[in-house]
N, C-alpha and C positions, 0 to 999 in steps of 0.2 A: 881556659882557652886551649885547644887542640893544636898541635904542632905539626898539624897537618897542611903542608902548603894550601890545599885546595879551598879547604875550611878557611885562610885566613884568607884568599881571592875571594870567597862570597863575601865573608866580615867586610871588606874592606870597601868592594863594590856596592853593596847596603847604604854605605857611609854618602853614597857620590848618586844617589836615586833622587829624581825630581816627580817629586809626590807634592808638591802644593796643594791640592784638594782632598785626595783622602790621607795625607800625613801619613801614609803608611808605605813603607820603604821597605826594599827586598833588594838582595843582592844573590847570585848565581853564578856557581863556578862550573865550567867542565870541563873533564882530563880528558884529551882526546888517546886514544889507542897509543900514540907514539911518546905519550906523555906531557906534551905542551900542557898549559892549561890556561882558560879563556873564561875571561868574567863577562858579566853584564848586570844592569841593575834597571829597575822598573821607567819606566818614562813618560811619565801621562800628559793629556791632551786637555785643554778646555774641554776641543769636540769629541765630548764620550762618544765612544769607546777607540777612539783613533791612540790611543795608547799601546804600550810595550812592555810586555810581561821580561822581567829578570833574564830566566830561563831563554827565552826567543833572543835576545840581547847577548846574552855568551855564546847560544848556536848559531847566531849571523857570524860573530865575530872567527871562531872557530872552521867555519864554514869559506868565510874570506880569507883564511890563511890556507886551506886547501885541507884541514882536516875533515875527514868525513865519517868518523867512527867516533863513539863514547864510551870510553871506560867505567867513567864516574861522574855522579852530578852532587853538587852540596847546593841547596837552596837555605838562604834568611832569613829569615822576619823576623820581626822587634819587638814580639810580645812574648808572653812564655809557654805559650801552645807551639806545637811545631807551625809552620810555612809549607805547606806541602802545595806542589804545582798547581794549578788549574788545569780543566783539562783539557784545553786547545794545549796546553804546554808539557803536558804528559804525551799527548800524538806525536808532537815535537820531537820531545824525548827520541820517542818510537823509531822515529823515521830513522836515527843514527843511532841507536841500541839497541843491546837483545834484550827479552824481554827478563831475562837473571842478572840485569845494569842494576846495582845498588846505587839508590835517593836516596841522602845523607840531609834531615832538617835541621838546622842549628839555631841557635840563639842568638840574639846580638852581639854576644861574648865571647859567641865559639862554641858555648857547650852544646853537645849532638843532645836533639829533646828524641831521636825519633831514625830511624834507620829501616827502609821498605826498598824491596826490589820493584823494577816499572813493571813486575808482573804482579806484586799486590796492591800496586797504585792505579793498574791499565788494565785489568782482566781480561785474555781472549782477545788481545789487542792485534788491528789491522796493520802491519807493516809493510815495507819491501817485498819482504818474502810470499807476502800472498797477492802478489802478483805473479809473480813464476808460474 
């Protein structure tokens, strides 16, 4: 297990994911810029697809606290392949980081399977910036 606060907010938010139908639980942590750091964890619906990815779950939370910038993201999953975002949750991503923000996958235990920046996760990705 990594001694890395962040890594233990995703572990921990993993732990607290309500997944009754696909039993598959993620948790998600993000540093915002000033350092705070904001978890969330998956939340699913009877009515597919009215669910809540991990990721979208720490950037509300983050978001409601008035941070608006991403340092770092760690996402969970509970198998032994990495958890890497989806990609509504990569745009996500996008909107609060540059495209050099390192995604950290880990394991249910903490061990890192898997370490990409949202620019090899989001290639040529649409952000803020291209709106200016």
């Amino acid at each position: 297990m990594s001694n890395d606060p962040l890594v233990q907010a995703a572990v921990d938010a993993r732990l607290r994911a309500y997944a009754p139908y696909s039993r598959f639980q993620v948790g998600a942590a993000v540093e915002a810029t000033d350092g705070r750091i904001f978890a969330g964890c998956n939340v699913e619906n009877a009515a597919y697809p009215e669910g809540t990815c991990a990721e979208a779950g720490a950037i509300a939370a983050m978001v409601a606290q008035g941070g608006r910038h991403i340092r770092r993201v760690v996402v969970c999953g509970g198998g032994d392949a990495a958890c890497t975002p989806c990609g509504g949750c990569r745009q996500k991503i996008r909107e609060f980081a540059s495209p050099g923000t390192s995604v950290t996958m880990v394991s249910a235990g903490g061990a890192v399977l898997q370490v990409r920046t949202l620019a090899d996760l989001l290639p040529d990705s649409f952000g803020p910036d291209s709106l200016t």
